[in-house]
N, C-alpha and C positions, 0 to 999 in steps of 0.2 A: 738877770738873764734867766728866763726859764727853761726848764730841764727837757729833753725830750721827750721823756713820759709823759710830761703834763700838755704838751704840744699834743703830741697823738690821742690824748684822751679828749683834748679841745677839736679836733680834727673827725673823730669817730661820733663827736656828739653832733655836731655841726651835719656829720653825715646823716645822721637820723634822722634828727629835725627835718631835715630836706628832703626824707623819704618818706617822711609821715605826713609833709606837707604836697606831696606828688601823688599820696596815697588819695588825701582828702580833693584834689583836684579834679583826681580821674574820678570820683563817687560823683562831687559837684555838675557833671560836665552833661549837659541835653542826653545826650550816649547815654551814660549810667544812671541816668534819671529813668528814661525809657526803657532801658533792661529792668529795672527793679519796676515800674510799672507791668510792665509785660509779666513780672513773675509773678506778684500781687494776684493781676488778674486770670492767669492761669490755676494757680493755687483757688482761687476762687469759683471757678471751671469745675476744677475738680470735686468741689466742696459743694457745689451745686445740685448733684442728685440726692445727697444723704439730707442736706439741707429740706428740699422739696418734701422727700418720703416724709421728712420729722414734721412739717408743717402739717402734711396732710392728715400722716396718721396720728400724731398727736398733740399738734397745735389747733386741729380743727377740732377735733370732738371734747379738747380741755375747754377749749372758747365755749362750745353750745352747751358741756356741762354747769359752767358759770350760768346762762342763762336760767337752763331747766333748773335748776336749784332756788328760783323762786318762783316757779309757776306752779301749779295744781298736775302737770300732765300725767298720767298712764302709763304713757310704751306707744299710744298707736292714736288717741287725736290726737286733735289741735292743743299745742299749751294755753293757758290762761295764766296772766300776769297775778301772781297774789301778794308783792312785795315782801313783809316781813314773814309773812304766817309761817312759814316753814320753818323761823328762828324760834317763834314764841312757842309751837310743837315742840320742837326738840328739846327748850329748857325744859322744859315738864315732860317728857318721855323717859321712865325709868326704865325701860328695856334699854335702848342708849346708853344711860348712866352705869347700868349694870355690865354691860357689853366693854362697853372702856374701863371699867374696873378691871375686868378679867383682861384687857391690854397691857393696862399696865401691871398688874401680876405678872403676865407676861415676858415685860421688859424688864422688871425686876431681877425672874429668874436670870433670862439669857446674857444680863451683867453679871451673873455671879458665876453660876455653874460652867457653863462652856468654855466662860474666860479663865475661869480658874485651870478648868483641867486642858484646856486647847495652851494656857502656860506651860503648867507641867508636860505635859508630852512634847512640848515643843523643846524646854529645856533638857530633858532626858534624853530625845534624840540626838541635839547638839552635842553629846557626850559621846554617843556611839558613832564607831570610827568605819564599821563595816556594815554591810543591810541595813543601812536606812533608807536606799530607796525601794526597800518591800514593806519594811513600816508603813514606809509616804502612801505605798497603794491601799495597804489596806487599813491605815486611819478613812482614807476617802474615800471609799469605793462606798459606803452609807452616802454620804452626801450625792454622789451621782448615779444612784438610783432612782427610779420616779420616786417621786412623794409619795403618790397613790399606791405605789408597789410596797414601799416601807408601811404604809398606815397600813395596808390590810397583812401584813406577814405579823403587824404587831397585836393586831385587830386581830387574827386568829390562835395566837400564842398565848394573849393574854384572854380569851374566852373560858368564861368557868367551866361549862359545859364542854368543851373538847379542847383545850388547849394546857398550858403546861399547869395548874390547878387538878385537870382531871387523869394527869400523867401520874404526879404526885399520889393521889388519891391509892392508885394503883399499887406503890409500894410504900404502905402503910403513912405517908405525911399530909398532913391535911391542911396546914398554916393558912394555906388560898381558898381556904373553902367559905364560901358564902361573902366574899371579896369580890366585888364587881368593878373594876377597875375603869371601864366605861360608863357605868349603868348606875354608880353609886354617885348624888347629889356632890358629897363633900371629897370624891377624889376622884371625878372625871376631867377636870380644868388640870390637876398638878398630874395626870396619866398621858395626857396629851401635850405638855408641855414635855413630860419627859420623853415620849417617842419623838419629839421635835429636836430635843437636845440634843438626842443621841444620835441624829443624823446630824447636828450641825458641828460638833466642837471639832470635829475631823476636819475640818474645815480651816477654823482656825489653828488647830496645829500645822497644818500645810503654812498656812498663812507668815504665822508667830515662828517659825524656822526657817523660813525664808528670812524674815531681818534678822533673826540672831543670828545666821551664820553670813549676814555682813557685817557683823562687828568683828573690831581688830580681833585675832586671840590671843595679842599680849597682852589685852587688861583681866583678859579671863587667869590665865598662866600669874600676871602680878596679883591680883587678887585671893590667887592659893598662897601663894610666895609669903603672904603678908596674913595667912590664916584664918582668910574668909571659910565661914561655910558654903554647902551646897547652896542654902537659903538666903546667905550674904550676896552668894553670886547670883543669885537671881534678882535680888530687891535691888543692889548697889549697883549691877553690872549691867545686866540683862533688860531688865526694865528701863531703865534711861537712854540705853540703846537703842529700843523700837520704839520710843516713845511716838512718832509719827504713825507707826500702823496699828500700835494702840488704839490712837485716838480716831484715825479711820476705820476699825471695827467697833468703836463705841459710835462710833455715829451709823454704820448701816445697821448697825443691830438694832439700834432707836429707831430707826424707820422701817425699820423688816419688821419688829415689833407691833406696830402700828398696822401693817399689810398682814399680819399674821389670817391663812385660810386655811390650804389644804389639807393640812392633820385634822385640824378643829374638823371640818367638813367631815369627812371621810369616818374619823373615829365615830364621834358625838352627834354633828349635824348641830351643836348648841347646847345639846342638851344632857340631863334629862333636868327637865324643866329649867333653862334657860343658864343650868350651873357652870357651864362652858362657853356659852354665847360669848361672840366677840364681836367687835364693830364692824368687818368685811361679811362676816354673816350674816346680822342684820342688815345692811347695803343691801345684799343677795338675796334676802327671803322680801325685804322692803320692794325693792323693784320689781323680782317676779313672780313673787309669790304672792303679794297685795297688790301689785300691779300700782304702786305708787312712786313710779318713777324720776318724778319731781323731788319728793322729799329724798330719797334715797341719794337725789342728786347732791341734797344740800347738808346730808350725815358726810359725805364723800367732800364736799369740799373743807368741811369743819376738819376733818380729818386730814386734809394736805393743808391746811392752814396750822395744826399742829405741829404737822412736818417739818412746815417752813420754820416756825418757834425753833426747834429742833436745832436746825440747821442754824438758823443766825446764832444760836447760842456756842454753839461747835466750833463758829467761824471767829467770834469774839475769844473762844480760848485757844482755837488756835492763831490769831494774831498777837495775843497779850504773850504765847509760848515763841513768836519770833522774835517778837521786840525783846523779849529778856535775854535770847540767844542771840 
């Protein structure tokens, strides 16, 4: 004979089932077929102008770029079909070569320096319990400045002839004397990279404290408990923590990387003799400066075909980093 409990558990289950199968009737039924069509296609409505705009503005001109990238054109005839020519140019083009050199210089740095210290400021704030949010303003108030406004405040700071070189001068220091920071061969790429730096890692400090302060703070709290250091808590704790925005700031940075212009421009222009030149620059002096808009077409598509590498390779480590989790 069984016990009432077990009755009522057989009774409660039976009710479920029967409400999960009344749930599933009413989805099944013409009615809720039709609603959920009608949302589909409203959601789709909606999605309709942004759609268009993205087609036009840059689904049409990616398409025509594809083309111009193997014709001979200018800017203003008719293209002419030239098939490969434009590939077999660019392998033997050492400006090219030299230009993506200085990219990946580039990307070398902004892996190292910004991440490093856009960490630490990020883990230091997560410790401060009051004013952090006048830190958050003024870690980023660099980053949302123009470019243009940052490169010439730095562009005039660092001029030997009136900027902080000939301030020094003034009260007896001379260290910056005859130091050209733009204008010298062997330290205008790492002068430029560093005015770039230093408006970006503000950036990710904003960034890198946002996910640390969605981690629990009992494993930060058990992690002292158990006599971690400051540096324990960042390697063991912190980092395994944001591991997802990690690796989404290792991947825009690989591709900002690659797009690197306006400091380069603004400081340097490339130069002086080509010791800063970057791949967007060359594009830029390619197209309208030689009026070879064709081939500029097809340095630019090499250059998102890069990208794309990039990207699939991000996408493989972040897949092999789901399955293991």
């Amino acid at each position: 004979m069984s016990s009432p409990l077990v009755n009522v558990e057989v009774e409660s289950s039976a009710l479920e089932i029967g409400r999960s199968r009344a749930a599933e009737l009413r989805r099944t039924t013409p009615g809720a077929r039709r609603a959920r069509r009608r949302r589909r296609v409203i959601g789709l409505l909606f999605l309709l102008p942004a759609l268009v705009i993205n087609l036009v503005v840059i689904g049409g001109p990616g398409l025509s770029s594809i083309y111009y990238a193997f014709t001979d054109w200018n800017g203003f005839t008719t293209p002419h079909f030239t098939g490969l020519a434009n590939a077999e140019r660019l392998i033997g083009d050492q400006e090219f070569w030299n230009a993506i050199g200085h990219n990946f210089v580039y990307l070398v740095a902004f892996l190292t320096v910004p991440m490093a210290l856009g960490l630490l400021g990020a883990f230091l704030l997560s410790r401060i319990r009051r004013g952090v949010a006048v830190f958050r303003v003024l870690f980023f108030i660099p980053y949302l400045i123009a470019s243009v406004i940052n490169a010439q405040i730095w562009k005039n700071l660092l001029d030997p002839t009136s900027g902080l070189a000939a301030g020094l001068d003034k009260i007896g220091i001379h260290i910056l004397d005859d130091v050209y920071f733009f204008g010298d061969s062997n330290l205008a790429l790492y002068s430029v990279i560093g005015v770039d730096n230093w408006t970006f890692w503000g950036f990710l400090v904003i960034l890198f404290l946002a996910a640390m302060q969605g981690i629990d703070p009992s494993r930060f709290e058990a992690a002292r408990i158990d006599g971690a250091s400051a540096w324990q808590e960042v390697w063991h704790v912190a980092l395994p923590g944001i591991r997802p925005t990690l690796m989404f700031a290792l991947m825009i940075i690989s591709l900002w990387s690659l797009l690197a212009f306006d400091y380069a421009y603004v400081l340097t222009g490339g130069g002086p003799a080509g010791a800063s030149d970057l791949v967007s620059l060359l594009v830029n002096r390619t197209a309208f400066g030689n009026l070879e808009a064709g081939y500029a077409a097809f340095i630019a598509l090499a250059m998102s075909l890069l990208g794309g590498i990039f990207l699939f390779i991000f996408s493989i480590i972040r897949r092999n980093e789901d399955e293991t989790n």
